[in-house]
DOKOLFI-537861 format. One record per residue: residue in three letters; x, y, z of N, C-alpha, C, CB in turn. Coordinates in steps of 0.2 Angstrom, whole numbers, padded with zeros to 4 digits, always signed. Each point is the difference from the previous one (the first is absolute). Glycine has a CB too. Layout:
% residues N
ALAXYZXYZXYZXYZ/...
//
This chain:
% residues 282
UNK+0227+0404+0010-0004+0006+0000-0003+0002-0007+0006+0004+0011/UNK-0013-0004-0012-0005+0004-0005+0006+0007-0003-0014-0003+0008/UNK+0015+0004-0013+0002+0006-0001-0005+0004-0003+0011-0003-0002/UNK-0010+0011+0001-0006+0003-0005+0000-0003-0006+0001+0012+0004/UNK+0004-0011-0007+0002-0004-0007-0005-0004+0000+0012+0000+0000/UNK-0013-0007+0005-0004-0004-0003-0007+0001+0000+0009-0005+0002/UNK-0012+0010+0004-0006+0001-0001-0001+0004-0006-0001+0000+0011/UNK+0004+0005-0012+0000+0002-0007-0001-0005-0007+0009+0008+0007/UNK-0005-0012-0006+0001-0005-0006-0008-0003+0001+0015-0004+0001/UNK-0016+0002+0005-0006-0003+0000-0008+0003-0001+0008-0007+0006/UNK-0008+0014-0002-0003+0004-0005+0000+0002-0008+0001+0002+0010/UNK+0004-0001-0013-0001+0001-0006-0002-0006-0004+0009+0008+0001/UNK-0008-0013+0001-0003-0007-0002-0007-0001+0000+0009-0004+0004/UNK-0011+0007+0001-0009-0002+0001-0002+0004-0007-0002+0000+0016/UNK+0005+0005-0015-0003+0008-0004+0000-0005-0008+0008+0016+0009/UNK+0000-0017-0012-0001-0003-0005-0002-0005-0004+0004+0004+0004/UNK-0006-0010+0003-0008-0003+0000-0007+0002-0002+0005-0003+0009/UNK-0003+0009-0006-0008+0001+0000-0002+0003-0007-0001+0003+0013/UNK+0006+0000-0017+0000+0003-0006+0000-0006-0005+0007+0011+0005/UNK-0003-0015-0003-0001-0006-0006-0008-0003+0000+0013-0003+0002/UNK-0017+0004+0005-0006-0004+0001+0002-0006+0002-0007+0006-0008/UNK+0000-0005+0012+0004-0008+0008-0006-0004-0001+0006+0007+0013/UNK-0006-0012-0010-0005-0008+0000-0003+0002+0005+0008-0011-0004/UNK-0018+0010+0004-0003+0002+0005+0003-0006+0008-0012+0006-0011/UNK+0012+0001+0015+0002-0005+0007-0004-0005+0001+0003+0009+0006/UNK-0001-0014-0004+0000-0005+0003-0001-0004+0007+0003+0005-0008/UNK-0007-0006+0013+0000+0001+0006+0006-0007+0001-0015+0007+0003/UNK+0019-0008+0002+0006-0003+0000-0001-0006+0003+0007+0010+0000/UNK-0014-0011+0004-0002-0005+0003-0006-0002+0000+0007+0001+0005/UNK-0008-0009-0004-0008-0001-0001-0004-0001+0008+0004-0008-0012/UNK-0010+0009+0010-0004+0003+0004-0001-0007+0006-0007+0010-0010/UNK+0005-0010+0013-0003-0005+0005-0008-0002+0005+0013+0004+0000/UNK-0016-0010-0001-0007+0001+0001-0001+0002+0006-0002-0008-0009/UNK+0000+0012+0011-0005+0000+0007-0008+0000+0001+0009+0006+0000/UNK-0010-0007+0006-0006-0001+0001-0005-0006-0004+0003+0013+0004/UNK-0006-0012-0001-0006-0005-0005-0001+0000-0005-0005+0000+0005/UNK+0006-0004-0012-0001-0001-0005-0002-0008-0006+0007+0011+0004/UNK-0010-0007-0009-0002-0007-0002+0005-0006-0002-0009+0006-0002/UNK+0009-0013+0004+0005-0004-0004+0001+0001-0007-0003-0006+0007/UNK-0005+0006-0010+0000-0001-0007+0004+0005-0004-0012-0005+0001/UNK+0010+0010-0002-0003+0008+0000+0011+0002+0002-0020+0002+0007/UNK+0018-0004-0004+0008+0003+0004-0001+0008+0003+0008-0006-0010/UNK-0016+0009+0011+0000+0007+0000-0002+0001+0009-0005+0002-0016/UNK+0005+0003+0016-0001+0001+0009-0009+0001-0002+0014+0009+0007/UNK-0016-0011-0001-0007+0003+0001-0001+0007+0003-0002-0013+0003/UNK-0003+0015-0003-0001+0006+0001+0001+0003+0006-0006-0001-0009/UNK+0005+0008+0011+0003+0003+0006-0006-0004+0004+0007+0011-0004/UNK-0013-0011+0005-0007-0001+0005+0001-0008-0001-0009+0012-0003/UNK+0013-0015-0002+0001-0007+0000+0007-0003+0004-0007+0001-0012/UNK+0010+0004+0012+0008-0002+0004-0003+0002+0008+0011+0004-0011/UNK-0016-0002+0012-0002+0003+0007-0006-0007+0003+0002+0017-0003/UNK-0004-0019+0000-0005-0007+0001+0003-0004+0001-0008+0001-0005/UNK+0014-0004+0000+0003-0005-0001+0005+0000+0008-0002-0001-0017/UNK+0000-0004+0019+0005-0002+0007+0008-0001-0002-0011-0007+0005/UNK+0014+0003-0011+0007-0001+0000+0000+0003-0007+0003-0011+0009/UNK+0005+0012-0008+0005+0002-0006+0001-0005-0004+0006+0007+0007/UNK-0006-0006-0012+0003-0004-0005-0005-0005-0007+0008+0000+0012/UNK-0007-0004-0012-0007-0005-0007-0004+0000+0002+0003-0008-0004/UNK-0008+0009+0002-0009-0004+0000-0002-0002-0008-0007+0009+0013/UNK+0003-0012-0012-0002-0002-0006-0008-0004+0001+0014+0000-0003/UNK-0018+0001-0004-0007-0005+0003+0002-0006+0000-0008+0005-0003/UNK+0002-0010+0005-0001-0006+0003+0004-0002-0009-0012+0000+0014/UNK+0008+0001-0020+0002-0003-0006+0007+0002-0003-0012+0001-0002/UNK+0014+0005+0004+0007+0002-0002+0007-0004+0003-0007+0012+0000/UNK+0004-0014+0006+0005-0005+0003-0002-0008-0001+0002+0008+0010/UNK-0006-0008-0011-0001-0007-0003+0002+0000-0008-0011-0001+0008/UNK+0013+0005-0011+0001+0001-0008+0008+0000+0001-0014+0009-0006/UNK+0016-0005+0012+0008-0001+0002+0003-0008-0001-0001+0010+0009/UNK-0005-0014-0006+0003-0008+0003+0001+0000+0007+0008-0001-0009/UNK-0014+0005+0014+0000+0000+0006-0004-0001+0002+0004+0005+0001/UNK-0006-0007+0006-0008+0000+0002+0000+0003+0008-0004-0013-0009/UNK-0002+0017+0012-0001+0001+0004+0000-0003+0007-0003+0005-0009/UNK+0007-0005+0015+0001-0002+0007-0007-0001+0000+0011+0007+0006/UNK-0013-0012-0001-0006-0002+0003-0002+0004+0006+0001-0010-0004/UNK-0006+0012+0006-0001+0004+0002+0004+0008-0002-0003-0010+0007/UNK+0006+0012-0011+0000+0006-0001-0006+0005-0002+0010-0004+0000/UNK-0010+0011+0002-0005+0005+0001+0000+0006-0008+0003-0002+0015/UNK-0008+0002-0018+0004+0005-0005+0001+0007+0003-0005-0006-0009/UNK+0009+0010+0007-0003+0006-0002-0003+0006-0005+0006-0005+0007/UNK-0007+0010-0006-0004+0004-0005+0005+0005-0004-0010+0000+0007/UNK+0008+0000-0014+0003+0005-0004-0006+0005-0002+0011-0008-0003/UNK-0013+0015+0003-0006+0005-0001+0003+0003-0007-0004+0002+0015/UNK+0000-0005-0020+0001+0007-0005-0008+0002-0003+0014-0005-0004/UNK-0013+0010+0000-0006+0004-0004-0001-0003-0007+0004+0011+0006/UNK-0011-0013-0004-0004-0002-0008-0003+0007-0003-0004-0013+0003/UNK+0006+0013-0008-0007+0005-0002-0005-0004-0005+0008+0011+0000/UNK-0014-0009+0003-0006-0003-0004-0005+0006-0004-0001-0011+0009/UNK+0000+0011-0013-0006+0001-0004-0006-0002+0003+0006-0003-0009/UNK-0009+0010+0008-0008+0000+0004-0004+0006-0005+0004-0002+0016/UNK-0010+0000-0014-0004+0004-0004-0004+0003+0005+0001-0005-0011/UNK-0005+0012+0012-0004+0004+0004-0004+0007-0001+0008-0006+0006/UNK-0014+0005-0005-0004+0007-0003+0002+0005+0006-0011-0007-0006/UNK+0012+0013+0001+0001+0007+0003-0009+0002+0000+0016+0003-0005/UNK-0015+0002+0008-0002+0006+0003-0007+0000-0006+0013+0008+0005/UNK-0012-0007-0013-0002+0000-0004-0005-0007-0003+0009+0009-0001/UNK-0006-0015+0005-0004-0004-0003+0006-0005-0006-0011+0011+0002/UNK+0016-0008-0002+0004-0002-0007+0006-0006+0006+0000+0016-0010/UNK+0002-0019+0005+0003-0006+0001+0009+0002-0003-0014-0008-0003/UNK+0017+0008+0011+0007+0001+0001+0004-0004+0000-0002+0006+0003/UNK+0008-0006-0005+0005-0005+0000+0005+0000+0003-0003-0002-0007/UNK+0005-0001+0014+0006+0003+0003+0004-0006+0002-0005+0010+0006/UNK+0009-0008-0004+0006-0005+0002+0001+0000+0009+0007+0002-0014/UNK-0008-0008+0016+0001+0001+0007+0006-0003+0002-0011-0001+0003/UNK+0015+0001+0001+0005-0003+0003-0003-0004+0007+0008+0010-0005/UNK-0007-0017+0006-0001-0004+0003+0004-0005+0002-0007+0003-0004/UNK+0008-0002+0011+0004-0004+0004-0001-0007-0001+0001+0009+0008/UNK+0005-0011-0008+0000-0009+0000+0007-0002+0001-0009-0003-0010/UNK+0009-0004+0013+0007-0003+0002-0001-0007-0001+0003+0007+0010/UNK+0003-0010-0010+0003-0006+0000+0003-0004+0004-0002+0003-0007/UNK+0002-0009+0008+0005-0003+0005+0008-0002-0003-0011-0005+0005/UNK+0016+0006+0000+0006-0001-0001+0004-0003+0004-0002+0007-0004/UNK+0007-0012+0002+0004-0002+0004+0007+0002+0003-0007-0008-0005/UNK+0010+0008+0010+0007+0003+0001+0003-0008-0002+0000+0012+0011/UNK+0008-0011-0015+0004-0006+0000+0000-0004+0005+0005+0004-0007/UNK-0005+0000+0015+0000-0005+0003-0005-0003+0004+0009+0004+0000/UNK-0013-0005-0004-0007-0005+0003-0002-0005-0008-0006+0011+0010/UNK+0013-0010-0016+0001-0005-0006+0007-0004+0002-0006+0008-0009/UNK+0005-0015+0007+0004-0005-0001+0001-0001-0009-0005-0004+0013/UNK+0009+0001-0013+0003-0002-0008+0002+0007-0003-0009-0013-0003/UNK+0011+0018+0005+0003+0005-0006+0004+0006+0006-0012-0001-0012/UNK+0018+0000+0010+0007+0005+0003-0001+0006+0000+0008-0006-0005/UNK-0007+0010+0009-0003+0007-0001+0007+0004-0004-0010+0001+0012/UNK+0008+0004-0015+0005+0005-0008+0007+0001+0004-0012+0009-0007/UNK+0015-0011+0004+0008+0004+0006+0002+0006-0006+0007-0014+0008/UNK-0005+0019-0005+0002+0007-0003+0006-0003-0003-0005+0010+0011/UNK+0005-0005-0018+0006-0003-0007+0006+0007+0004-0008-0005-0015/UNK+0013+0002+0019+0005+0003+0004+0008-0003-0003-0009+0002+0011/UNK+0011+0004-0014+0008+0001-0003+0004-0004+0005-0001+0012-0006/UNK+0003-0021+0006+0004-0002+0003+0006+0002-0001-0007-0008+0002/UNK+0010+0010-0007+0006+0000-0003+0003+0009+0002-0005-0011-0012/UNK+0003+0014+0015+0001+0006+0004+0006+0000+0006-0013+0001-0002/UNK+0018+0002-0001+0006-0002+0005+0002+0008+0004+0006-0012-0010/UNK-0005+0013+0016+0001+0007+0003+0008+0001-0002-0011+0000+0011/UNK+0012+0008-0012+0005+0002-0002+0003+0002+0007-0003+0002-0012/UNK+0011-0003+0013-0002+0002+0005+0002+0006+0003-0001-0008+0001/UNK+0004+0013-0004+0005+0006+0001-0009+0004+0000+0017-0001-0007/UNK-0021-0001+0002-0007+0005+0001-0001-0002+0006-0006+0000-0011/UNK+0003-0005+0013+0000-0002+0007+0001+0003+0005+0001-0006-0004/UNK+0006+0008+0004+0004+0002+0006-0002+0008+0000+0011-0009-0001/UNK-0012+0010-0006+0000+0011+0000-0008+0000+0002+0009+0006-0013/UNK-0015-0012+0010-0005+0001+0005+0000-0001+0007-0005-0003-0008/UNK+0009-0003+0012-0002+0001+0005+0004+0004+0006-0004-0009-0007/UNK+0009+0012+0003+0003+0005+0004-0005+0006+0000+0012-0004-0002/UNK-0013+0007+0000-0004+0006-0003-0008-0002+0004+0007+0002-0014/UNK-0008-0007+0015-0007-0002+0003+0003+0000+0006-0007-0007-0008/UNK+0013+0005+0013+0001-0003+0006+0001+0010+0001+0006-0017+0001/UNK-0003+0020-0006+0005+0006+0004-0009+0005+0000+0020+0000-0007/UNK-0025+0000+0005-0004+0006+0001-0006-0005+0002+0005+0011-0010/UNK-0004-0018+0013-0006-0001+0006-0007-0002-0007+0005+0012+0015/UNK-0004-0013-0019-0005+0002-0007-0002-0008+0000+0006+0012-0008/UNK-0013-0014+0009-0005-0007-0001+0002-0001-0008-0012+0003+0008/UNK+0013-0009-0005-0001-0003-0009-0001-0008+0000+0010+0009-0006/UNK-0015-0008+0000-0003-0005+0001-0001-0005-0007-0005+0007+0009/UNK+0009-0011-0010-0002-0005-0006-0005-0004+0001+0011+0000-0003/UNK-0016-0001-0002-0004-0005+0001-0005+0000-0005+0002+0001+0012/UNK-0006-0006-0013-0007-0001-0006-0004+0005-0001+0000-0010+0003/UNK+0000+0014-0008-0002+0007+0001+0000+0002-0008+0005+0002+0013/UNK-0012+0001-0015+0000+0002-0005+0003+0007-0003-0007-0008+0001/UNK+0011+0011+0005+0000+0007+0000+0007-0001+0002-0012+0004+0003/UNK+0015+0002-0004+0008+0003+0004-0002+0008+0001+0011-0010-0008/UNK-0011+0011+0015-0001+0007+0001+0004+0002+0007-0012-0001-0005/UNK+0014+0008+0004+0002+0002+0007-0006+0005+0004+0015+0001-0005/UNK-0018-0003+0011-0003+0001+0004+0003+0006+0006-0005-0013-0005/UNK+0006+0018+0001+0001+0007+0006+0000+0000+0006-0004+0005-0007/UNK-0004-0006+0007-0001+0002+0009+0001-0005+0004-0010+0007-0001/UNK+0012-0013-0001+0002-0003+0004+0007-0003-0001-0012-0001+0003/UNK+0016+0002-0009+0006+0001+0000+0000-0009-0003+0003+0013+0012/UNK-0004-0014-0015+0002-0006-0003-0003-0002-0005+0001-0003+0009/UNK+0004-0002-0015+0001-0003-0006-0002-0006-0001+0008+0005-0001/UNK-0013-0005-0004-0002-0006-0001+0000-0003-0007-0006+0003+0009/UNK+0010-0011-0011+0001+0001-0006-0004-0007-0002+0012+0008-0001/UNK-0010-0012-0004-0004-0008-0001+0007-0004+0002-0011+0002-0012/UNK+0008-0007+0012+0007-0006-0001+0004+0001-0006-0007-0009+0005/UNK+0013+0007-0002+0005-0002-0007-0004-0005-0005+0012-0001+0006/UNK-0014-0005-0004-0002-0004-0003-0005+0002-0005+0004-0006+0009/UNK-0010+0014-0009-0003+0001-0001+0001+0002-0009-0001+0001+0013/UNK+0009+0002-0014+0000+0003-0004+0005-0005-0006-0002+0011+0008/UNK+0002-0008-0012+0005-0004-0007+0006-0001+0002-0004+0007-0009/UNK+0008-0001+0012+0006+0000+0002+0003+0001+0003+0000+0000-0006/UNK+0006+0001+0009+0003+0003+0006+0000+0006+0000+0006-0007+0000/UNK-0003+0009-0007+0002+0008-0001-0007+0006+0003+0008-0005-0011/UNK-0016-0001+0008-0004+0005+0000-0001+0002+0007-0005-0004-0011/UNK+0004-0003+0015+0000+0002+0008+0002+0007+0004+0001-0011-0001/UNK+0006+0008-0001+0004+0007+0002+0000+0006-0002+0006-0006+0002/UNK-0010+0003-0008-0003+0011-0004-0006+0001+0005+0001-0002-0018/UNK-0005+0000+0019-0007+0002+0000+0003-0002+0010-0010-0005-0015/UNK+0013+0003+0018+0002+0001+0007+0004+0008+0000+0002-0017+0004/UNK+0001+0019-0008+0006+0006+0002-0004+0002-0002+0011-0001+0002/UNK-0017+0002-0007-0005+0006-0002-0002+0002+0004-0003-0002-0008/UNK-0001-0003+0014-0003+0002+0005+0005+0003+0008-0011-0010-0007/UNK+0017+0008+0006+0004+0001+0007+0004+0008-0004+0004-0017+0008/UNK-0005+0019-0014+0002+0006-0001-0008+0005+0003+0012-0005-0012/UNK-0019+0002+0010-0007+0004+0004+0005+0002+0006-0012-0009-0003/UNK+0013+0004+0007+0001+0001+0008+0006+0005+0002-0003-0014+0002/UNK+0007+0014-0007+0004+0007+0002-0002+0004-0001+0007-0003-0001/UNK-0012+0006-0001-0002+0006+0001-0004+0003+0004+0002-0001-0009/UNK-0003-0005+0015-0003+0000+0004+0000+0008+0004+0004-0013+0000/UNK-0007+0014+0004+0002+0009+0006+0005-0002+0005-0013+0005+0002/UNK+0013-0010-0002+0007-0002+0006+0007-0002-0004-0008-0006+0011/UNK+0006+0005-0018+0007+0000-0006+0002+0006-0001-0003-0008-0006/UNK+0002+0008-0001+0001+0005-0005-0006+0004-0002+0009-0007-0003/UNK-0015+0006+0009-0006+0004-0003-0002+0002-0006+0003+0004+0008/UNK-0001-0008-0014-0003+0001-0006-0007+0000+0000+0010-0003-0005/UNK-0012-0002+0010-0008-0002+0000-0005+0004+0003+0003-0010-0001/UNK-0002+0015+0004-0005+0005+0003-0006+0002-0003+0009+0004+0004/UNK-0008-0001-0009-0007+0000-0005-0003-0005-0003+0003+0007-0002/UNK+0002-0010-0002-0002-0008-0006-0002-0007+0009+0015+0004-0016/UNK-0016-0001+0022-0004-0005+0002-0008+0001-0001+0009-0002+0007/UNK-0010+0009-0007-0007+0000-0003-0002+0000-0008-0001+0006+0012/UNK+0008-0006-0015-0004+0001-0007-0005-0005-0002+0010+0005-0004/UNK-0016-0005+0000-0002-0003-0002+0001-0005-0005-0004+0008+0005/UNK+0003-0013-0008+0003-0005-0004-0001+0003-0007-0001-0011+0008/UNK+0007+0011-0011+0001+0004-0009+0002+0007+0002-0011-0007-0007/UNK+0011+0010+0013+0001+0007-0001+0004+0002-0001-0004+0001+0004/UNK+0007+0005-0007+0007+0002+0000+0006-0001+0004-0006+0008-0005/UNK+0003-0008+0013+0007-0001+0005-0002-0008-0001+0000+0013+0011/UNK-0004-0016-0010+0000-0006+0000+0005-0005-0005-0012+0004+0005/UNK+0011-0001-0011+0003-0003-0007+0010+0002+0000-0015+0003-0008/UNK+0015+0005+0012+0006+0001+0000+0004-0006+0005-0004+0014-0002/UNK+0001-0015+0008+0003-0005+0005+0001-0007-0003-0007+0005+0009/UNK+0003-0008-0012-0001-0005-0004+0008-0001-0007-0016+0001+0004/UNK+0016+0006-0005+0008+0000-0004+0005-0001+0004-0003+0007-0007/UNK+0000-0002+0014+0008-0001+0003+0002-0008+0001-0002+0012+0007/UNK-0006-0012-0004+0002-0010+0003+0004-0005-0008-0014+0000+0011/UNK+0012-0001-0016+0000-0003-0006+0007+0000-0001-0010+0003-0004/UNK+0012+0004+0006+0006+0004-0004+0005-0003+0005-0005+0014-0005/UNK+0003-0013+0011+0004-0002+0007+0002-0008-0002-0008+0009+0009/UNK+0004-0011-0010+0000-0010-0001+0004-0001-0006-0012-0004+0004/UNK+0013+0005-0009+0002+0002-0005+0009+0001+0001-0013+0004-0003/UNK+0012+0002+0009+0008+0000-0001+0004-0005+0006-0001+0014-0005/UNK-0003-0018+0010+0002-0004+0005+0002-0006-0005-0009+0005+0011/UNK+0005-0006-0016+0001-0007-0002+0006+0001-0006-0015-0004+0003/UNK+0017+0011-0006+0007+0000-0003+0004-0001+0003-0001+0007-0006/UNK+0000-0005+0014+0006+0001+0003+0002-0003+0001+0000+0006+0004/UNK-0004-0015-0002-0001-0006+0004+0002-0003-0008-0010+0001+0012/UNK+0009+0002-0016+0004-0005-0007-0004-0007+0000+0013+0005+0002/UNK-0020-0004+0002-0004-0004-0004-0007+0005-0005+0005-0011+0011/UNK-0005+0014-0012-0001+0002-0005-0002-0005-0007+0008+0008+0007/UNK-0014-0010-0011-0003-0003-0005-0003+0004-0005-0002-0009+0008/UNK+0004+0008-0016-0005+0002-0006-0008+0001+0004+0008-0009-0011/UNK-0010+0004+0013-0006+0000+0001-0003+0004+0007+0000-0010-0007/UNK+0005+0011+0013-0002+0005+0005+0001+0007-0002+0004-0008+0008/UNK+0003+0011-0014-0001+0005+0000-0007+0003-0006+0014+0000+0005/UNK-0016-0005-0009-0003+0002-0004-0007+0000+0003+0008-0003-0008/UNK-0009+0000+0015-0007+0002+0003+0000+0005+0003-0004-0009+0001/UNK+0011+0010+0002+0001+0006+0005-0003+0008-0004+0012-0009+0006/UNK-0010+0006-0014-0001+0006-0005-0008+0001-0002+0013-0003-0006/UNK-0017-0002+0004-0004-0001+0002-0005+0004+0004+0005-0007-0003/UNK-0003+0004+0009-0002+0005+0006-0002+0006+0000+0006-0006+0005/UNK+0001+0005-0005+0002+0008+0002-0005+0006-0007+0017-0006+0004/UNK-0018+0001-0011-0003+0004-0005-0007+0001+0002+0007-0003-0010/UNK-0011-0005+0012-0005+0004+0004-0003+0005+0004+0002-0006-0004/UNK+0003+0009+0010-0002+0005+0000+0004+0006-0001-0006-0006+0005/UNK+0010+0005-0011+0001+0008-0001-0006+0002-0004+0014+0001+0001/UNK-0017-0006-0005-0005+0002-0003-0006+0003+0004+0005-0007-0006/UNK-0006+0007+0011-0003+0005+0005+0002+0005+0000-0003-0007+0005/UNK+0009+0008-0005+0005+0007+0001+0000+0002-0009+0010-0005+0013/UNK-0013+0004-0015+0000+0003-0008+0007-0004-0003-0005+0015+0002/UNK+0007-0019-0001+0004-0002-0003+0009+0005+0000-0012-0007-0007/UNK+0011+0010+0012+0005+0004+0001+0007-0005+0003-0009+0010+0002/UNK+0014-0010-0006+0005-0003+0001+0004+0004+0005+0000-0006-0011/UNK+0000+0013+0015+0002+0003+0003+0000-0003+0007-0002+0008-0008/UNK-0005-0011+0008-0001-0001+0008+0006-0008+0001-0018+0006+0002/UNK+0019-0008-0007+0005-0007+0000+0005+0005+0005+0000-0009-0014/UNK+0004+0013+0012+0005+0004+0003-0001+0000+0004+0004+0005-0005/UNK-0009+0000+0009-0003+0001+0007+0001-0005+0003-0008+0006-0002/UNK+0003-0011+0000+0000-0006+0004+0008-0007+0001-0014+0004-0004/UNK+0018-0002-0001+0006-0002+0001+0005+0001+0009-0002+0003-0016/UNK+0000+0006+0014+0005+0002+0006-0003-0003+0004+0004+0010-0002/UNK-0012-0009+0004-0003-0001+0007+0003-0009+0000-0015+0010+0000/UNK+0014-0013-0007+0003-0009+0002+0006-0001+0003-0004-0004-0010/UNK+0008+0008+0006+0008+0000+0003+0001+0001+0008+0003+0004-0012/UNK-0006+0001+0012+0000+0001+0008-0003-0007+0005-0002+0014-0003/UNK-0004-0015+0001-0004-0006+0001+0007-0007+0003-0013+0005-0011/UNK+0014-0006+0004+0004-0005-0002+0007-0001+0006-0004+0003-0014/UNK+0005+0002+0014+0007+0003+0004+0000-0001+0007+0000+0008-0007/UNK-0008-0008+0009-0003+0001+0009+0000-0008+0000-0009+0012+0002/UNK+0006-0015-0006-0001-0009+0003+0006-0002-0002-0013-0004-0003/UNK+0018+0004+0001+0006+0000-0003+0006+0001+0005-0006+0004-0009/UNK+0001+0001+0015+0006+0000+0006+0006+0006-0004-0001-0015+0004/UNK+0001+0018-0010+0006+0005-0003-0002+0005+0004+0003-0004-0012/UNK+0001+0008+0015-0002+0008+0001+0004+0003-0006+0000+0001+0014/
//
């Protein structure tokens, strides 16, 4: 069982962190490509271009796949990518006088999806094979998830969020991130959100409408940090480099909060309590 002692201990640690000055945070996992984008480029195409384009994933031009080491399916069809030229025009005003404007002018080009190319592999996502699950973390998620009926969802995702109104967690893959440890930081940051649920511990009643950076918003975001933080001492897996983002974090938004090291305290107790509820401790 968690003692105060150690919340204590581990609070005073963040605080002494933060006084020494911490290493800007670090997002703990890498992003994943969605939707339509270019091979070359690696970039997504734009929003009005992800809505034309028929499939997810590569296109590229007829040259750009040919310059890979591919060549195009017979019979395949291109499709269009729409972007904005701007040209240089000149035009008499009103006066007689000779103006210079800049128009914007629709134009496109043709594109292939990989799967209407031959001779080139499509990109496989750089995923952390070496990611081993712990399992006592395991067991304190998956209890805590079976005992309050709470969605959770691992999966390819550039995002880890707890979704309120409909009562479910969403995090990236293991494989996503560096390490074990970080997973389990950035999964119990978000299942400490969920306790504060209106059918929990109601901490979130207000901070569901805070806007993002707001004072209630930035306070929640400690509790959660603070919350993950002390799950992962308890669990003794704990890392130099989890608590020093956790510190991180946590500095970026108290800096919203004026840099007030008080609200750490605040948001300690609300963690502990947090901590306590997925924890199964009364």
């Amino acid at each position: 069982m968690a003692s105060l002692n150690v919340y204590e201990m581990v609070t005073e640690r963040i605080i002494k962190q933060l006084e020494q000055g911490t290493i800007p945070w670090q997002k703990p996992w890498t992003g994943v490509r969605s939707g339509a984008f270019n091979r070359v480029s690696k970039k997504p195409y734009s929003l009005i271009n992800q809505a034309i384009l028929e499939k997810p994933g590569e296109y590229a031009t007829f040259k750009q796949w040919k310059d890979l080491g591919g060549h195009i399916k017979k019979g395949a069809k291109a499709e269009i990518v729409v972007f904005w030229k701007i040209i240089d025009v000149e035009e008499k005003n009103d006066k007689g006088e000779i103006e210079k404007k800049k128009l914007p002018l629709l134009r496109y080009y043709n594109v292939f999806h990989i799967s209407q190319v031959e001779g080139v592999e499509p990109l496989k996502e750089k995923l952390n094979t070496k990611i081993e699950p712990i399992e006592e973390a395991d067991r304190v998620i998956k209890d805590y998830v079976d005992r309050e009926q709470l969605v959770f969802n691992e999966c390819k995702s550039n995002r880890a969020y707890y979704a309120p109104l409909i009562d479910t967690v969403v995090v990236p893959l293991k494989e996503q991130f560096m390490n074990t440890p970080e997973w389990y930081g950035t999964t119990f940051h978000e299942l400490v959100h969920s306790s504060g649920s209106k059918n929990r511990l109601n901490r979130l009643e207000t901070s569901n409408l805070a806007s993002f950076g707001s004072e209630t918003y930035s306070k929640e975001e400690l509790v959660a940090e603070i919350g993950s933080a002390f799950i992962l001492n308890y669990l003794g897996i704990e890392t130099k480099g989890t608590f020093q983002n956790s510190a991180s974090y946590i500095e970026s938004w108290l800096q919203v909060l004026r840099n007030d090291n008080k609200f750490i305290v605040s948001a300690s107790s609300k963690a502990e309590k947090a901590v306590n509820y997925i924890l199964g401790i009364e």
